[in-house]
Every structure is written in C-alpha cells, then in structure tokens.
C-alpha positions in Angstrom: -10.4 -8.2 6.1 -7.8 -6.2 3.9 -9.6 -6.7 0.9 -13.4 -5.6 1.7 -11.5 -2.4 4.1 -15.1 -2.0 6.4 -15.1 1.3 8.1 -11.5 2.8 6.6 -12.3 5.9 5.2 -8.8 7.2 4.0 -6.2 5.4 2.8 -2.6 6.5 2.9 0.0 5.2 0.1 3.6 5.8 2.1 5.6 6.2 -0.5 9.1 5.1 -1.5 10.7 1.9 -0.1 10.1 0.6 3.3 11.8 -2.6 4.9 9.2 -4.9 5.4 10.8 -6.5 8.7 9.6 -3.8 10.2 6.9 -4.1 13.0 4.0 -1.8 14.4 6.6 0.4 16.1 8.7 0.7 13.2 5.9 1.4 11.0 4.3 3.5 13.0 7.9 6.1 13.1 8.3 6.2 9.8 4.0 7.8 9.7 5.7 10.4 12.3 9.2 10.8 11.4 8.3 11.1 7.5 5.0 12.8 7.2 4.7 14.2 10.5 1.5 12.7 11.1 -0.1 10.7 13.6 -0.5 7.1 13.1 -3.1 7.0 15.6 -5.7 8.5 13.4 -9.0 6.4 13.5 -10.5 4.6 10.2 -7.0 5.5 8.2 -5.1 2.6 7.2 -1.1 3.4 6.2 0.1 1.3 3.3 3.7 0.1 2.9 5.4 -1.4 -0.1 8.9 -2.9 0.1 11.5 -2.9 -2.7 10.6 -6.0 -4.5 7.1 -4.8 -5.2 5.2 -7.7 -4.3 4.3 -7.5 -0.3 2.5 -5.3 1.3 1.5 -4.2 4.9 -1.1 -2.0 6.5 -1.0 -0.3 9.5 -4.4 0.4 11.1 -5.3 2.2 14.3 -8.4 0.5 16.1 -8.5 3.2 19.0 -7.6 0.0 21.7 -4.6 -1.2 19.2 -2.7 -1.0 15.9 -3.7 -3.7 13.4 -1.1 -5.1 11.0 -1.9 -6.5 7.8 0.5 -8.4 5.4 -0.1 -9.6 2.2 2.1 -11.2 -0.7 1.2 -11.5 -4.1 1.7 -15.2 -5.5 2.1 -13.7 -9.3 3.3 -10.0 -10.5 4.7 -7.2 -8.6 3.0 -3.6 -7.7 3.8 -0.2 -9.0 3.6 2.0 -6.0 4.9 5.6 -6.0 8.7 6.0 -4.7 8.7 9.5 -4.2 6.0 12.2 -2.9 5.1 13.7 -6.4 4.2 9.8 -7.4 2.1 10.0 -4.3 -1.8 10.2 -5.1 -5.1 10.0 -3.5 -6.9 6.3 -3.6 -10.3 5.5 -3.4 -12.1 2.6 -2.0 -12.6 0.6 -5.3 -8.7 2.1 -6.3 -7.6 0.4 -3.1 -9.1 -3.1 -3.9 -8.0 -3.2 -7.5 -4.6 -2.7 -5.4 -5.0 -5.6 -3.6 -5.8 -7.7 -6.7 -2.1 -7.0 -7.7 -3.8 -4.0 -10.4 -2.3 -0.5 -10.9 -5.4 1.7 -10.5 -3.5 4.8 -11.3 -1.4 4.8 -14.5 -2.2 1.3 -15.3 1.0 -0.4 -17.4 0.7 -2.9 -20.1 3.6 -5.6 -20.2 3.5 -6.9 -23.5 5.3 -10.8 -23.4 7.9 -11.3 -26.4 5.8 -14.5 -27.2 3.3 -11.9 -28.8 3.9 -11.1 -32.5 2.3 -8.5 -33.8 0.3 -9.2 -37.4 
C-alpha cells in the first residue's frame, strides 16, 4: 500500500525532525501549526522522518478517516531535508525510490574503507 501510492497525487516531504511517537493527531498539528495547511486535503499524503533517519510515517486523508502508514528500513538510513530550503517537490517514481531506502534527489555515494583505490 505505501509503496505502489494508488490515487495520491501530491506528496508532501515535512521537513526537519519529527518525533515518531506521535499519532494522527499529533501529526496532523504539526501539517497546521507548521505549514499552515490542511491535513485534510484529499489524495496528499504528508511524510515524516524522525531523527535517526530510518522510519518513516505517512499521513493520508481518506475523506471518512486519516490513514497512518509506518515503515522502517532493515538496512541504511534516509536523507530527508531538515529545513524548508532542503525541502523539494517529489514525484511519483521519486517517492518509491524513497521507499526503497534511495535518495532520489542529490543521491550520496558512501564509499566503505574496505575499498582501495588502484
């Protein structure tokens, strides 16, 4: 369900650090308190990153409910924006190289200290 996104049409990276203990209400302040926005927008799903980088949550609006979505990535962390001018539009395909743990913007390349260069 996070992963193939049917029906979303925008996606919103929240940027900066948000405690993941946080529930639908919680979420759903920070959308208005923050970026004075509605969270009750149809087909927009609100993405949240917390500080370590590699868990994630969604809020979605269904027009009956809120949706919330977790995931936590088994290997390697996410780089997600921290402050607004970090912040950038995703697309579709963007959004599931996200959700494979992949930096579709500004991709970084970790280089192990095993390597040796010849």
């Amino acid at each position: 369900m996070l992963y193939e996104a049917h029906g979303i049409k925008k996606f919103v990276v929240v940027c900066g650090y948000t405690d993941l203990r946080k529930g639908i209400e919680g979420l759903a302040q920070i959308i208005e308190g923050t970026y004075n926005v509605s969270p009750f927008e149809e087909d927009t799903l609100y993405l949240f990153c917390g500080r370590r980088g590699d868990r994630i949550k969604a809020l979605l609006w269904e027009g009956t409910g809120f949706l919330l979505l977790y995931k936590r990535f088994e290997n390697g962390t996410l780089s997600w924006p921290r402050t607004p001018q970090e912040a950038v539009a995703i697309s579709k395909h963007e959004y599931r190289l996200l959700l494979q743990g992949l930096n579709p913007v500004k991709p970084k390349v970790r280089i192990s200290s095993a390597t040796t260069a010849f």
